[in-house]
MARNUPA-176592 format. One record per atom (N, C-alpha, C): residue in one letter; x negated, y, z negated; residue number from 1; chain; atom name. Coordinates in Angstrom, 3 decimals. Atoms other than C-alpha are relative to their C-alpha. Layout:
<atoms>
   res         px         py         pz     n   chain   atom
     A          X          Y          Z   NUM       A     CA
...
</atoms>
This chain:
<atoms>
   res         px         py         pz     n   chain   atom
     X     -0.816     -1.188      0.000     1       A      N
     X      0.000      0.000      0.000     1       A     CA
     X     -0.867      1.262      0.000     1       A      C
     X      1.153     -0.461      0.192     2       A      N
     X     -2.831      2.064     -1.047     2       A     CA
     X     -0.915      0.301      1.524     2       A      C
     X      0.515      0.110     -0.958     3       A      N
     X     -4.341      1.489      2.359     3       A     CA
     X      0.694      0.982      1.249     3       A      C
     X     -1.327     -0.170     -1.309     4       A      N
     X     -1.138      2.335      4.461     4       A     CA
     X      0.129      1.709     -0.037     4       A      C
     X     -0.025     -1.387      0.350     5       A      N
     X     -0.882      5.532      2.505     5       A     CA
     X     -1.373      0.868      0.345     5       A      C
     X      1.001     -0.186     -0.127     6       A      N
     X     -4.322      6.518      2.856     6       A     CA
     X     -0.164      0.438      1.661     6       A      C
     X     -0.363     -0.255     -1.384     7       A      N
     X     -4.122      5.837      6.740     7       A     CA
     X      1.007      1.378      0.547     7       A      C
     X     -0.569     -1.026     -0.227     8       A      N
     X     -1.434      7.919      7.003     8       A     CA
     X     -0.110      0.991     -0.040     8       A      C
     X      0.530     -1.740      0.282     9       A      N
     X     -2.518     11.090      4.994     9       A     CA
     X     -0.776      0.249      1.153     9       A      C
     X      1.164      0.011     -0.583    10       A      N
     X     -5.814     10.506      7.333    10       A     CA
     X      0.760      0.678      1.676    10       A      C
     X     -0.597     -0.170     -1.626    11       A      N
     X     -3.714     10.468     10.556    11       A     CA
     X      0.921      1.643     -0.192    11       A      C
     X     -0.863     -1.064      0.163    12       A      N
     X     -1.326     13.443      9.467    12       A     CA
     X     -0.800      1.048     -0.028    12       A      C
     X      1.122     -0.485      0.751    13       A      N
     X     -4.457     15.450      8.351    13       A     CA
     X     -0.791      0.321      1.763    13       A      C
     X      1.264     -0.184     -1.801    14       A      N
     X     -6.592     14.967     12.255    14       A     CA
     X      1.075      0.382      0.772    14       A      C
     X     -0.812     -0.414     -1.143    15       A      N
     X     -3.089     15.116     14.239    15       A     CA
     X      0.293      1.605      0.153    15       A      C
     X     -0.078     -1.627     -0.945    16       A      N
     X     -3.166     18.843     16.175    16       A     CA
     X      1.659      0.118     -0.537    16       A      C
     X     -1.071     -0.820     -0.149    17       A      N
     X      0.650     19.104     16.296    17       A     CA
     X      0.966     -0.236     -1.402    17       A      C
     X     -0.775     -0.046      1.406    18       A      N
     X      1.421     18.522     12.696    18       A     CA
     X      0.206      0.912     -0.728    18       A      C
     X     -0.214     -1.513      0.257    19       A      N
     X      2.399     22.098     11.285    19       A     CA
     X      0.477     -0.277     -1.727    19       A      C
     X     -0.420     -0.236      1.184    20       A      N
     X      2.529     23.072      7.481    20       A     CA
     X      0.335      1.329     -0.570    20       A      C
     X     -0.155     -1.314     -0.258    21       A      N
     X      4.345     26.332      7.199    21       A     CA
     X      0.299      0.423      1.293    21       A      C
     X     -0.050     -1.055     -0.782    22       A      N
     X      4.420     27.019     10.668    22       A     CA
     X     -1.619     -0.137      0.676    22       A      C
     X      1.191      0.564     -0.490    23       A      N
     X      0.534     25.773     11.348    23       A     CA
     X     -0.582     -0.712     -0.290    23       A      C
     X      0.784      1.703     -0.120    24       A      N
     X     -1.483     22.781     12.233    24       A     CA
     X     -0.640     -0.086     -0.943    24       A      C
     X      0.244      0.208      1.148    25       A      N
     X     -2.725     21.266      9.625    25       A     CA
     X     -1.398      0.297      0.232    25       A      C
     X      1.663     -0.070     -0.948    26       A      N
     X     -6.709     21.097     11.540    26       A     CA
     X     -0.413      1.518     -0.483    26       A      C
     X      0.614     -1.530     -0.295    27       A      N
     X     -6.303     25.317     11.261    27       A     CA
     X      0.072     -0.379     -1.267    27       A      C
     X      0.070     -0.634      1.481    28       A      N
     X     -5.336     25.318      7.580    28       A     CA
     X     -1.342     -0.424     -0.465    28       A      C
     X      1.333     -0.023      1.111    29       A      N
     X     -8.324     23.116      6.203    29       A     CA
     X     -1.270      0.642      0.852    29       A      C
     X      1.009     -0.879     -0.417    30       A      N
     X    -10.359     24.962      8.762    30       A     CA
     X     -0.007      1.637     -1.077    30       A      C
     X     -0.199     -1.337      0.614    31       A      N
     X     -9.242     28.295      6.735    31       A     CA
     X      0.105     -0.304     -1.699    31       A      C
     X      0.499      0.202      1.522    32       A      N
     X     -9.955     26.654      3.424    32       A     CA
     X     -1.386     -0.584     -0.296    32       A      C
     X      1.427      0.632      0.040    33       A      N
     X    -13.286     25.298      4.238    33       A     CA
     X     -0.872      1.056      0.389    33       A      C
     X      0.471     -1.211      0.532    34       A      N
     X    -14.132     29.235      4.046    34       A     CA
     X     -0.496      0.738     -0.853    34       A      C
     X      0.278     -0.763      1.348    35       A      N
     X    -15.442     30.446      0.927    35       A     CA
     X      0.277      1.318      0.466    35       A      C
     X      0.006     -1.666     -0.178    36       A      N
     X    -14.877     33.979      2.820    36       A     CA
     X      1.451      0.155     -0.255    36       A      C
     X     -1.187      0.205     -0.679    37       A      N
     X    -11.092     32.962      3.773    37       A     CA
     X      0.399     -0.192     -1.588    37       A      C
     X     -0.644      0.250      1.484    38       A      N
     X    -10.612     31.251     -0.055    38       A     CA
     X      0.083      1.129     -0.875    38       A      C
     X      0.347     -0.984      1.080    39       A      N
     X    -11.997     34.072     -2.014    39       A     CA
     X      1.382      1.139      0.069    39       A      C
     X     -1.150     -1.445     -0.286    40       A      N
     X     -9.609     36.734     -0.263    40       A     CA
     X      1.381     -0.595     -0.449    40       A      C
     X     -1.059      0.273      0.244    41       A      N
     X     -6.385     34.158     -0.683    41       A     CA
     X      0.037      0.068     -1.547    41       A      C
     X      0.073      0.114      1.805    42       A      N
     X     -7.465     33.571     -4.431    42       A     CA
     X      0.494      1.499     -0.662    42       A      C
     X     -0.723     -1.625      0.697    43       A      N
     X     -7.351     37.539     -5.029    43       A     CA
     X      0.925      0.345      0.517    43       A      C
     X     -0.809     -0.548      0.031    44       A      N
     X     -4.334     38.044     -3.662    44       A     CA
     X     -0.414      1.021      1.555    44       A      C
     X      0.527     -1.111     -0.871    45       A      N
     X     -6.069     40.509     -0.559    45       A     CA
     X      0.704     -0.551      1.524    45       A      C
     X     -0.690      0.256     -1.498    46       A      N
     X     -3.657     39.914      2.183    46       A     CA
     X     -0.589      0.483      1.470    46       A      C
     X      0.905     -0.371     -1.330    47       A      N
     X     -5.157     41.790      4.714    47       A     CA
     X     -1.275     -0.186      0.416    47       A      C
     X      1.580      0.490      0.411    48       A      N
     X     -9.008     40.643      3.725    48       A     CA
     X      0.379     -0.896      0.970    48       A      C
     X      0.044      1.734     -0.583    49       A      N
     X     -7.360     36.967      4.205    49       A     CA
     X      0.691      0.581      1.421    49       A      C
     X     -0.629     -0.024     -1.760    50       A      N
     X     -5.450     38.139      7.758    50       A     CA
     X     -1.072      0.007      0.750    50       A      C
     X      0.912      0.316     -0.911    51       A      N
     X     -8.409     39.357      8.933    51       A     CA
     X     -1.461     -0.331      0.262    51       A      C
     X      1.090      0.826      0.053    52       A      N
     X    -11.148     36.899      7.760    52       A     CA
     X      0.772     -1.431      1.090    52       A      C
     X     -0.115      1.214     -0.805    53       A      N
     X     -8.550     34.090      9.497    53       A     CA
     X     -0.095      0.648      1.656    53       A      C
     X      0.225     -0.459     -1.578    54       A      N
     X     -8.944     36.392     12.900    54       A     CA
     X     -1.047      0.111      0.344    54       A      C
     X      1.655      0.228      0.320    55       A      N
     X    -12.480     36.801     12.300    55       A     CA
     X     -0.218     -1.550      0.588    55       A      C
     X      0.328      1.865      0.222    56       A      N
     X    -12.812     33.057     11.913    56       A     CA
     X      0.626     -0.466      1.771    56       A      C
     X     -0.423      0.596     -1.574    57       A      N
     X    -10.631     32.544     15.591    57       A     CA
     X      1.279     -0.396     -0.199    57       A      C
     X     -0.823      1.048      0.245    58       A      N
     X     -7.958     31.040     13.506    58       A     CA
     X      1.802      0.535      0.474    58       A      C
     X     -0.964     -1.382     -0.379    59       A      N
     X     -4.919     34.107     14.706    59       A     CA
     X     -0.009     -1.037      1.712    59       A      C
     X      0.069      0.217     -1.122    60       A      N
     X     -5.981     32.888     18.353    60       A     CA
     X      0.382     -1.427      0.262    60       A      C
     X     -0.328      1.975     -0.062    61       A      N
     X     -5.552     29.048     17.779    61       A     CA
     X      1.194     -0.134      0.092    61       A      C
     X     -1.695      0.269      0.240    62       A      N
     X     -2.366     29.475     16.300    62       A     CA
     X      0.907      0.146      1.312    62       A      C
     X     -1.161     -0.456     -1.612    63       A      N
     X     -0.792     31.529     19.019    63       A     CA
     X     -0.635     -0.987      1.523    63       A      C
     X      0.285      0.986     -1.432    64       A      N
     X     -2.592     28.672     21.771    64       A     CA
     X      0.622     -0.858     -0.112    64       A      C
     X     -1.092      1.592      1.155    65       A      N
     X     -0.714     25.943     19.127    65       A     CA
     X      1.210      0.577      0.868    65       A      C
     X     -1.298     -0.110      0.105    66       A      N
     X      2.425     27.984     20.249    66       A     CA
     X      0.428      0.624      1.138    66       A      C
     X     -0.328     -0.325     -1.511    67       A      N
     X      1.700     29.529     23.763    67       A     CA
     X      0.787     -0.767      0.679    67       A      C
     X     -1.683      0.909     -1.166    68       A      N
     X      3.972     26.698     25.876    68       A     CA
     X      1.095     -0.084     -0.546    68       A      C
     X     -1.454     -0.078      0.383    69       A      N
     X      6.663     27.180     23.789    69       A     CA
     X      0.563      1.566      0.484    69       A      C
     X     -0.338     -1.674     -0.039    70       A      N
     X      6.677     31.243     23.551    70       A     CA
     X     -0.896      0.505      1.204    70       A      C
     X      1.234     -0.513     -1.289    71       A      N
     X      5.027     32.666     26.910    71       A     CA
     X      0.141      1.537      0.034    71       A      C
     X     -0.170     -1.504      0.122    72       A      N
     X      6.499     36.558     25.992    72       A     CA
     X     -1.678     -0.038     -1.096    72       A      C
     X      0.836      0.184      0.912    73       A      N
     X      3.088     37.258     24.319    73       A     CA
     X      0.680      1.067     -1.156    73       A      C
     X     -0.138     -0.694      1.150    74       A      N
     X      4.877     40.233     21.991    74       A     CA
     X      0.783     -0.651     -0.643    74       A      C
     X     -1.115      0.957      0.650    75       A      N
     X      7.528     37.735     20.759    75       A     CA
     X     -1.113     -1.185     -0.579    75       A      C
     X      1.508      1.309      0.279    76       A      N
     X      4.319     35.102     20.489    76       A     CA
     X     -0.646      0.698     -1.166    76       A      C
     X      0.538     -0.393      0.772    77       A      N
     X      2.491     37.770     18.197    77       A     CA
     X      0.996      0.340     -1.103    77       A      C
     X     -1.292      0.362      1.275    78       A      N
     X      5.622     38.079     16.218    78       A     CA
     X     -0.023     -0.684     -0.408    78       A      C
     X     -0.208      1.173      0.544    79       A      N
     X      6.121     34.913     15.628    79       A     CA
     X     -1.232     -0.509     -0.752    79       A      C
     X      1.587      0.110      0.868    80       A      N
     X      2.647     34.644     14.670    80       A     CA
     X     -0.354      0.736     -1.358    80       A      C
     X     -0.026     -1.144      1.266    81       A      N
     X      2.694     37.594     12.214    81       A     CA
     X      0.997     -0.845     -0.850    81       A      C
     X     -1.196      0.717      0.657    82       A      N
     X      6.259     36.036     11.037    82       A     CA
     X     -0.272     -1.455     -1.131    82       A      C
     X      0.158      1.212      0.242    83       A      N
     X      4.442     32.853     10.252    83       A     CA
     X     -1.381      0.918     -1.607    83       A      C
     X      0.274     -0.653      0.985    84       A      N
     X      1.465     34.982      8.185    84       A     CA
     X      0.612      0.662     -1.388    84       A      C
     X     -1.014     -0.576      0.983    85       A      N
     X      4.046     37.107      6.794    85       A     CA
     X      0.623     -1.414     -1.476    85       A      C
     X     -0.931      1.162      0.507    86       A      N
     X      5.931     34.083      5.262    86       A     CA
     X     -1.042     -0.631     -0.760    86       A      C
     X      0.661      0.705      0.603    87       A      N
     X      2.915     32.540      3.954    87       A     CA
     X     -1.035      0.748     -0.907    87       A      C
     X      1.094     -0.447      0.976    88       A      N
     X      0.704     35.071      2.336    88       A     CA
     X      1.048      1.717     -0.118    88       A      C
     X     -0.685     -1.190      0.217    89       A      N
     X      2.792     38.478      2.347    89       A     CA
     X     -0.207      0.696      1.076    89       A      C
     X      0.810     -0.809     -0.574    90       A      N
     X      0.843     40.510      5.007    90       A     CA
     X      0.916      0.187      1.199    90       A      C
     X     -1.092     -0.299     -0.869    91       A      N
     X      3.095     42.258      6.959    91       A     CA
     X     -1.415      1.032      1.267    91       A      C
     X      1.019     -0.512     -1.601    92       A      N
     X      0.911     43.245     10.741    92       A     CA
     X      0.520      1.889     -0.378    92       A      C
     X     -0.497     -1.292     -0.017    93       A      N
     X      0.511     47.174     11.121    93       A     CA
     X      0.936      0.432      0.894    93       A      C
     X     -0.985     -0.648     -0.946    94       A      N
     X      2.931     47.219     14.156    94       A     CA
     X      1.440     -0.240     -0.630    94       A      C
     X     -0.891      0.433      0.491    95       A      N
     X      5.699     45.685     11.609    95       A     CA
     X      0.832      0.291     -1.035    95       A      C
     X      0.078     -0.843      1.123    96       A      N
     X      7.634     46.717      9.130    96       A     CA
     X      1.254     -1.935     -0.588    96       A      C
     X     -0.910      1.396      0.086    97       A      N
     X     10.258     43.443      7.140    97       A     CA
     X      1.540      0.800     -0.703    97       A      C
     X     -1.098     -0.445      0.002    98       A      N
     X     13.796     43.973      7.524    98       A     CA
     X      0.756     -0.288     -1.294    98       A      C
     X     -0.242      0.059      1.347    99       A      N
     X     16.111     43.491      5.091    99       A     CA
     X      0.427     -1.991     -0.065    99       A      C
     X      0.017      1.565     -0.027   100       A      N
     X     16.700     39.636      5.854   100       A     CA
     X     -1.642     -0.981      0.004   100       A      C
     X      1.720      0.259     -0.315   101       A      N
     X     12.382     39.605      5.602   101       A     CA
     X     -0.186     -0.725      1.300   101       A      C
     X      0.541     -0.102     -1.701   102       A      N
     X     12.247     39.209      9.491   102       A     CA
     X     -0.632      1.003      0.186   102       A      C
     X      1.086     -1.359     -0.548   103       A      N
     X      9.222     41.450     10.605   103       A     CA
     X      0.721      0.403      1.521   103       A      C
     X     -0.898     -0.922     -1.042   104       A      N
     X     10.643     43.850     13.156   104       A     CA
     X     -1.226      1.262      0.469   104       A      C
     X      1.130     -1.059     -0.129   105       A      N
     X      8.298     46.021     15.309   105       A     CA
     X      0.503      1.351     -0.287   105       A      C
     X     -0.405     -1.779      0.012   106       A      N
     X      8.017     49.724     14.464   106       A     CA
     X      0.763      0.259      1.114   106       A      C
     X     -0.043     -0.854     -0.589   107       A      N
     X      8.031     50.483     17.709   107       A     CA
     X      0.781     -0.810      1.244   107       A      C
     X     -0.369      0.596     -0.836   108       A      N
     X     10.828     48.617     19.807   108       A     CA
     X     -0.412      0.371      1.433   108       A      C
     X      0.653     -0.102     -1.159   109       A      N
     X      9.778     50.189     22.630   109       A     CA
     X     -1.131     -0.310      0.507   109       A      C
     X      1.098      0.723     -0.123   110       A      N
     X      6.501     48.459     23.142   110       A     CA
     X      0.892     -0.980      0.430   110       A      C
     X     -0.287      1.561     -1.032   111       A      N
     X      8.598     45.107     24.074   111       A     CA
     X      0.418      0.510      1.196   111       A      C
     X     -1.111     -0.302     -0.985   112       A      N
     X     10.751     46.929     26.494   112       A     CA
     X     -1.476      0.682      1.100   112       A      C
     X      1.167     -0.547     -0.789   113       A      N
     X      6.806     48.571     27.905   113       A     CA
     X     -0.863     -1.276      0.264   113       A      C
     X      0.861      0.687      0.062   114       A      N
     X      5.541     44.830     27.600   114       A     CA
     X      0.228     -0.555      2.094   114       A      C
     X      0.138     -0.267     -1.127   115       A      N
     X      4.397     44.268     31.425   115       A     CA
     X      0.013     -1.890      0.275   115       A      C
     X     -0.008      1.233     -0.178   116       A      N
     X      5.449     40.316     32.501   116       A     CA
     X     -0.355     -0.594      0.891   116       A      C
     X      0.908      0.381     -0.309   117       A      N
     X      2.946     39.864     34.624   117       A     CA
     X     -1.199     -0.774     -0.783   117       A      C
     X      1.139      0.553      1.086   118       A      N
     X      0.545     39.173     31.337   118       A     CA
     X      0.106     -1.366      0.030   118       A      C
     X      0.157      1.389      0.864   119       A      N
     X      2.146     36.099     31.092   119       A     CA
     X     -0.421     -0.971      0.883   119       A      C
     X      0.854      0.725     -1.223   120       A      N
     X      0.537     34.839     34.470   120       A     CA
     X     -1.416     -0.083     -0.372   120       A      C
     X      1.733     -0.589      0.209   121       A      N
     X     -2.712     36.729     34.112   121       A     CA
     X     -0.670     -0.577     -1.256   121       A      C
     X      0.440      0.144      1.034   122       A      N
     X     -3.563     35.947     30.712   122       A     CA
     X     -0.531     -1.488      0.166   122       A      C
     X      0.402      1.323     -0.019   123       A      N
     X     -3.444     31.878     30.547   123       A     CA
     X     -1.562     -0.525      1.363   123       A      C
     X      1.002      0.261     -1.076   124       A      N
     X     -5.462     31.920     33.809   124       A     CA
     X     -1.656      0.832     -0.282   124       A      C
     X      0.799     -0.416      0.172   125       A      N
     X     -7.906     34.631     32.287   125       A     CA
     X     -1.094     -0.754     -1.296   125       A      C
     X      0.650      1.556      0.913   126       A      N
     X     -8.383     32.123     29.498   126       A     CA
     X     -0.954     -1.085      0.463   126       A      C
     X      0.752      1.166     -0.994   127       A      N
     X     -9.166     29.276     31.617   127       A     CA
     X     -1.011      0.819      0.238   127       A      C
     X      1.345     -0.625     -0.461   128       A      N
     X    -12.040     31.584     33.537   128       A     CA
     X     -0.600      0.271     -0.688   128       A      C
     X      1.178     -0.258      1.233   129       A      N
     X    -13.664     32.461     30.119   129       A     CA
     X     -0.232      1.394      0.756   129       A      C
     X     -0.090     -1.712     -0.039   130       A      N
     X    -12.747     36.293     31.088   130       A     CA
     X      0.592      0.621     -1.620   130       A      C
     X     -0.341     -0.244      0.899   131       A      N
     X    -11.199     36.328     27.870   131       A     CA
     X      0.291     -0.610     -0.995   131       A      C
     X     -0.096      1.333      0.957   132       A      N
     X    -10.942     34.672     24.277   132       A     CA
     X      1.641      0.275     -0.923   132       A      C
     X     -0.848      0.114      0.974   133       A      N
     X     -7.948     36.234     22.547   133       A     CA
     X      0.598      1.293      0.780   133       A      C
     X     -0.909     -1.028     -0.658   134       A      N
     X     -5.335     39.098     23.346   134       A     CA
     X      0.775      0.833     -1.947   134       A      C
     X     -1.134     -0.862      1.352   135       A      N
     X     -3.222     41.654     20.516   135       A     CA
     X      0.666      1.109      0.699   135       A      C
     X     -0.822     -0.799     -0.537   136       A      N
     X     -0.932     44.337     20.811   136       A     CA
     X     -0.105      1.315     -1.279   136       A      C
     X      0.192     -1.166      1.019   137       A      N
     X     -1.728     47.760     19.229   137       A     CA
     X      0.776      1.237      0.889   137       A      C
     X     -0.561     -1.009     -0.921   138       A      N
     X      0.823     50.244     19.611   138       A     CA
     X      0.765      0.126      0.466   138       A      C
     X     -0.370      0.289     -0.998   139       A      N
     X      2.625     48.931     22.238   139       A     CA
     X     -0.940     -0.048      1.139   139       A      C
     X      0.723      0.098     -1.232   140       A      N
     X     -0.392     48.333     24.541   140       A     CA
     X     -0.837     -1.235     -0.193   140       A      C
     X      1.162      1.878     -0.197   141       A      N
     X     -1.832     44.584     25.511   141       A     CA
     X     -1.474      0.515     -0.226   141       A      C
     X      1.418      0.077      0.057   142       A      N
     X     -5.281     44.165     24.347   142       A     CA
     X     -0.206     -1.537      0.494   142       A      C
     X      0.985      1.315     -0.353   143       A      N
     X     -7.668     41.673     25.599   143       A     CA
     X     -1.277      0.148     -0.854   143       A      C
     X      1.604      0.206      0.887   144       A      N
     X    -10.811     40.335     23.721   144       A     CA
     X     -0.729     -0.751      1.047   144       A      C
     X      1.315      0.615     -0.442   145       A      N
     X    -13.862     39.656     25.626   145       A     CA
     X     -1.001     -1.130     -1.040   145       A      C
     X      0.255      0.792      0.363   146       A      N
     X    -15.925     36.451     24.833   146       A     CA
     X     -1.290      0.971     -0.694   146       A      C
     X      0.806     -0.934      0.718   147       A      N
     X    -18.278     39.479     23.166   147       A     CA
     X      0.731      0.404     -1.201   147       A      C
     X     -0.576     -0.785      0.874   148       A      N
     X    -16.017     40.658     21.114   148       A     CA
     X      1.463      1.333     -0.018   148       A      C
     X     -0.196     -1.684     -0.539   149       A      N
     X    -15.244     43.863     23.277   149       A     CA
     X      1.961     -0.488     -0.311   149       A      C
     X     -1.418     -0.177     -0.004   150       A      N
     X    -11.182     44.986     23.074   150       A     CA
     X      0.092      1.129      1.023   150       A      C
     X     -0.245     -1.093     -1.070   151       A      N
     X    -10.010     46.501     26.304   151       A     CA
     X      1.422      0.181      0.585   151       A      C
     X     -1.666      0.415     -0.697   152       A      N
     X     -6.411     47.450     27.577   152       A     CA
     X      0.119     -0.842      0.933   152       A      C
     X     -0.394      0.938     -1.094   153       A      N
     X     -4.989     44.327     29.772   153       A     CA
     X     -0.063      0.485      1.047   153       A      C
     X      0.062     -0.203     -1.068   154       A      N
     X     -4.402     46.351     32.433   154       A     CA
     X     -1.186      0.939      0.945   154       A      C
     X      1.172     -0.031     -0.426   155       A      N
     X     -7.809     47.600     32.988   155       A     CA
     X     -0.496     -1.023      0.146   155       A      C
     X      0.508      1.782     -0.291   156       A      N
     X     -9.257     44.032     32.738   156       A     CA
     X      0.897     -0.232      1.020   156       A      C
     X     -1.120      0.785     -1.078   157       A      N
     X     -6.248     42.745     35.030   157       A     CA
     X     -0.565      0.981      1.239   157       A      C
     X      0.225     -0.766     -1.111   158       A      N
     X     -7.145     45.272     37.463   158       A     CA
     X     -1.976     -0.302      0.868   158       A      C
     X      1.569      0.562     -0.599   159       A      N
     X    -11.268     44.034     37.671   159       A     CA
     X      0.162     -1.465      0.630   159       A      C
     X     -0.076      1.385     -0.562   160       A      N
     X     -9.807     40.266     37.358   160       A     CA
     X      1.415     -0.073      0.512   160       A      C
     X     -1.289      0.214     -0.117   161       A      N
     X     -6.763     39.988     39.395   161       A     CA
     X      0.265     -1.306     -0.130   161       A      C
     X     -0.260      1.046      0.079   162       A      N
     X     -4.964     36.611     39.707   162       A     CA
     X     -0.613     -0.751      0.885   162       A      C
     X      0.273      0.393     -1.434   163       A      N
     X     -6.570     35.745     42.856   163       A     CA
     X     -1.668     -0.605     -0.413   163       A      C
     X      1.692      0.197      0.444   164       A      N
     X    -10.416     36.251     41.478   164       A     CA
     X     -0.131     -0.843     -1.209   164       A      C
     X      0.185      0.502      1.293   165       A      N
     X     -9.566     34.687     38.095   165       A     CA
     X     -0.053     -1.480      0.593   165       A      C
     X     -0.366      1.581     -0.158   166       A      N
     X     -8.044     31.277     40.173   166       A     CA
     X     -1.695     -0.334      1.033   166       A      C
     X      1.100      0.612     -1.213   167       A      N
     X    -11.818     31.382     42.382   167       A     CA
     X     -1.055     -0.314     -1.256   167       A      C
     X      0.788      0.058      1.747   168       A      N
     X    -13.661     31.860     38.564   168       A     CA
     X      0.321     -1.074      0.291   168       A      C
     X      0.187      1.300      0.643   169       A      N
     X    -11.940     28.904     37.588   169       A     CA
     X     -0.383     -1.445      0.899   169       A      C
     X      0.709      0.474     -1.207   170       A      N
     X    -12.732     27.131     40.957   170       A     CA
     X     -1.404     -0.587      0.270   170       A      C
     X      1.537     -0.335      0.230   171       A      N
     X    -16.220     27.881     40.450   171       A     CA
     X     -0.873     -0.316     -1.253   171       A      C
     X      0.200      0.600      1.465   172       A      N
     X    -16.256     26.853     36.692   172       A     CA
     X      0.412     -1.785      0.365   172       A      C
     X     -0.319      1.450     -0.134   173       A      N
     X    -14.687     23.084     37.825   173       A     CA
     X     -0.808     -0.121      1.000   173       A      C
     X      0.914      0.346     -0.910   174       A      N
     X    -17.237     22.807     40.840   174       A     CA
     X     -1.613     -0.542     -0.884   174       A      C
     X      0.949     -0.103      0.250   175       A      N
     X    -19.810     23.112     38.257   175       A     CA
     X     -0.654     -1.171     -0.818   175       A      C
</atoms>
């Protein structure tokens, strides 16, 4: 019995699409096998711990865990915040929590400015290793360069269109 149980935890514990809260189990003990990530949840420092787990990559995982379900990325970073929110307090600066604690953007107009083209461009800019992560400040798409850099989407989209990103990745599988 002992054995069976054991197995199991083991298997529940490595499987990707097993979610506790709202995320895979793989990210959480990745974000407890932090002493940077523990220290901030221990004191209470909500925003420390938000953005030691974005730091860490762990913001970007989640929302890849949940990209084929949600492909609006500002409804995707909601839901992402929503899932933070719910688990440590930390309400995102574009958010404010309603009175049913659903985070609600400040600034509805940012979805209604969100440009649905991204949701082509982006996955494919992924693939090409043009980009590692994306946010939304404002109401304006950011992209993260595999540097670090943060540049509006539609400057990047405009160097990599869809056309050059699908010869990148072309050129990355030839290799």
């Amino acid at each position: 019995m002992l054995i069976l149980a054991t197995t199991g935890i083991t298997w529940m514990l490595t499987k990707k699409d097993v979610t506790l809260a709202g995320v895979p189990i793989p990210l959480i003990i990745k974000a407890f096998s932090d002493t940077t990530a523990v220290k901030y949840f221990i004191l209470g420092d909500k925003r420390a711990f938000h953005d030691r787990l974005e730091q860490m990559g762990l913001k970007e995982e989640i929302k890849a865990f949940y990209r084929p379900e949600i492909h609006n990325e500002i409804k995707l970073d909601q839901y992402i915040h929503q899932i933070f929110y719910n688990d440590t307090g930390y309400v995102g600066d574009a958010y404010y929590v309603n009175s049913q604690g659903i985070l609600t953007l400040k600034n509805p107009a940012a979805a209604q400015a969100y440009d649905p083209n991204f949701d082509e461009w982006y996955p494919l800019a992924l693939q090409a290793g043009v980009v590692i992560g994306s946010k939304n400040k404002n109401g304006i798409q950011y992209v993260i360069s595999p540097t670090g850099t943060e540049a509006p989407y539609n400057e990047v989209a405009a160097t990599f269109p869809p056309d050059e990103l699908r010869n990148l990745i072309q050129a990355k599988q030839q290799k």
